[in-house]
N, C-alpha and C positions, 0 to 999 in steps of 0.2 A: 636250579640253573638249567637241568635239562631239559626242562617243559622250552625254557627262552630259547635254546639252541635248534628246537622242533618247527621254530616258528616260520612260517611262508614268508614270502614277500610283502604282503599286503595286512601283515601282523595279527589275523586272526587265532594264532593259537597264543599269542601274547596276551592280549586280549582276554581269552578264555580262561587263564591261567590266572589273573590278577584278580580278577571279579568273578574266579570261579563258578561262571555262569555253565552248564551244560548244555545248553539248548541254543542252536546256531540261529534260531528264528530271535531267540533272546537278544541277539548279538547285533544281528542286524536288528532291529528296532533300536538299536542303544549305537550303533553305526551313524543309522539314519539320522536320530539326534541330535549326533555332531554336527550331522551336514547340514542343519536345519540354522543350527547356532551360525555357522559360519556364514549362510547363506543370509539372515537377518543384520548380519555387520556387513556385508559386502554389497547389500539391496541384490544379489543375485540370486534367482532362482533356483533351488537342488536340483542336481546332474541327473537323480535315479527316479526319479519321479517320471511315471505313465502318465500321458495324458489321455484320457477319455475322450472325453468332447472341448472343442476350442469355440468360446465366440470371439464378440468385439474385443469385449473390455477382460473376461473371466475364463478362467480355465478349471474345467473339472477333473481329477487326479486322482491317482490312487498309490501312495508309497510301497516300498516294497515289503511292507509287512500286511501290505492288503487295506489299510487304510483311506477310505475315499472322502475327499476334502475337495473344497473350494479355495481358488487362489488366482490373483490379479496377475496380467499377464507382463504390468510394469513398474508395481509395488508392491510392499511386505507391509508397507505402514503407513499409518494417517497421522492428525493431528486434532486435538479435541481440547476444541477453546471455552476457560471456566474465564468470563468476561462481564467485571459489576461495572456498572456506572458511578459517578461521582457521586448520585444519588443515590447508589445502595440497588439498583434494578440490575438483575440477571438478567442477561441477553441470551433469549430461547430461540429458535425458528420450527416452524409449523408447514410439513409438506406433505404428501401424498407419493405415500411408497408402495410402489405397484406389489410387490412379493406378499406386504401385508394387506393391499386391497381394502388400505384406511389412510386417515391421516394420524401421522406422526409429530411430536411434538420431542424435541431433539437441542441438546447444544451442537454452536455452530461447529462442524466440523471439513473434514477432506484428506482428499489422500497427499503425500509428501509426491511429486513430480520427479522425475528422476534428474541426480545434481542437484537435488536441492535440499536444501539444509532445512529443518523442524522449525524453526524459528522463522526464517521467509513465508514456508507453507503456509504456517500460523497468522500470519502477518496478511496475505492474501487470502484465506479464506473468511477469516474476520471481515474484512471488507468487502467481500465480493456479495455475503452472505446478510450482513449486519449494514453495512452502511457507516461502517465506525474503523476509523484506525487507531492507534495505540503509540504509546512511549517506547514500552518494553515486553514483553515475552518473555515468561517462565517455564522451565521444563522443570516439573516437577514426580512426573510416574512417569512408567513405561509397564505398558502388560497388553494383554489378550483379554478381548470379551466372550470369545466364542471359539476357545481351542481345537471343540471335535467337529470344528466346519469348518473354518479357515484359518489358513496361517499370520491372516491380517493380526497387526499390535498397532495398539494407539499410544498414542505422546500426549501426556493431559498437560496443556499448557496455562497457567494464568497471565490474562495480559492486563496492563493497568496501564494508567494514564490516558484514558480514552476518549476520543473528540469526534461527533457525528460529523460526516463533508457533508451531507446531499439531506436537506430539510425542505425539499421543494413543495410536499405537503404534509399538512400536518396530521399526528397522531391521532386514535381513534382512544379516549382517556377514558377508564372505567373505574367505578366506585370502588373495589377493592385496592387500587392504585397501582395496578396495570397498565401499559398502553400499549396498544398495538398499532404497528405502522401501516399505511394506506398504498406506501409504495411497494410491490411486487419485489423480491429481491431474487437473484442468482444469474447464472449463465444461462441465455436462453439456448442457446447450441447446447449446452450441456441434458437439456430437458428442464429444467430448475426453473420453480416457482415457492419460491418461498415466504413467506410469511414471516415477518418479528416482529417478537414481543418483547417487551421489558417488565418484568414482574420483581417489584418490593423484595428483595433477598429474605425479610423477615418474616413472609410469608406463601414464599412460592412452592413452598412442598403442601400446603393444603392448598395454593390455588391449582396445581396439579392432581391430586387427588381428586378434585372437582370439576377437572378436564376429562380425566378418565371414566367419571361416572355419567358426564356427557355423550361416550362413546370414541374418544381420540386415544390412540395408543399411546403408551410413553417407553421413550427412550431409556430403558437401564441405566445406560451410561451416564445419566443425569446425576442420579442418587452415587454416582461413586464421585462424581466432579465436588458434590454439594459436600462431602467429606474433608476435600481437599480446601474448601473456604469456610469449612470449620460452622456449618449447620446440619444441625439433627432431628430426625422425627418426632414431628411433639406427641407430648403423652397422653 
């Protein structure tokens, strides 16, 4: 009880005393934590965070334990749409991502707007992206791809009940039973040129494998969506 009675204001030696930590840099890293948690439920950005450099959209940072990360200047999180067709086709898009100086092969995704709820995000990026809206929308994960860069977290949604609006022309159909759309898809304001595809559920992790030995990068976050609709790397 005497250590509790030592304690400051701002409960550091409380703190030190419970988690018997020594080491105040310890503390703060485990301080900072908190603030990160709360800062993820509120979409508001941590108080103690330096920022380095500011652009448009991204802000480069460094916490107070010296840690330098990447972080959006009006998001913590996106959403990441696992979207089959009635058919059984996965809906992929195909862009060109300056950072990686290739193209990219990606489920559809986007950041959550702020006031906006995961499910609306979900609901508009699906269609902005895809050309497809939907019944309903599933939250099913919530996590991090890339913890020691940015604080971004994604929301793997599945959406189902899915119905194309705009079939102005038609697909470009290949023998593996693929198809890829002829219309250009995303926000041109935005930069967004995208590309989609629909690939056979049954066989889109070797038509992927087959993209990359083409040269196109692929998306990570594919193979964790493909977990979540219950397909696995064949043997």
């Amino acid at each position: 009880m005497s250590s509790l009675t030592r304690a400051n204001a701002d409960g550091f030696s409380i703190v030190q005393t419970v988690l018997s930590v020594p080491k105040p840099k310890t503390l703060l890293i485990l301080q900072y934590g908190s603030e990160v948690l709360r800062a993820m439920k509120t979409r508001k950005l941590p108080r103690d965070v330096e920022v380095l450099c500011r652009g448009i959209h991204l802000e480069f940072v460094r916490a107070p334990n010296g840690w330098e990360y990447v972080q959006h200047q009006s998001s913590l999180a996106g959403v990441l749409i696992l979207a089959v067709t009635d058919d059984g086709r996965l809906l992929l898009v195909e862009q060109i991502r300056p950072p990686l100086r290739g193209t990219v092969i990606e489920l559809p995704a986007g950041l959550i707007d702020e006031r906006e709820e995961p499910e609306s995000a979900a609901r508009r990026e699906l269609e902005e992206e895809t050309g497809y809206q939907c019944d309903s929308i599933k939250e099913v994960c919530k996590g991090s791809t890339s913890p020691g860069l940015t604080n971004d977290q994604n929301i793997v949604c599945v959406a189902s009940g899915l119905r194309r609006i705009d079939e102005s022309r038609p697909d470009e159909r290949f023998a593996d039973g693929s198809r890829k759309h002829l219309q250009i898809r995303g926000l041109p304001s935005e930069n967004e040129e995208l590309v989609v595809w629909e690939v056979p559920l049954t066989s889109v992790v070797k038509w992927l494998f087959r993209r990359r030995l083409d040269g196109t990068i692929l998306d990570l976050r594919i193979f964790a969506g493909l977990f979540f609709l219950g397909v696995r790397p064949p043997e």
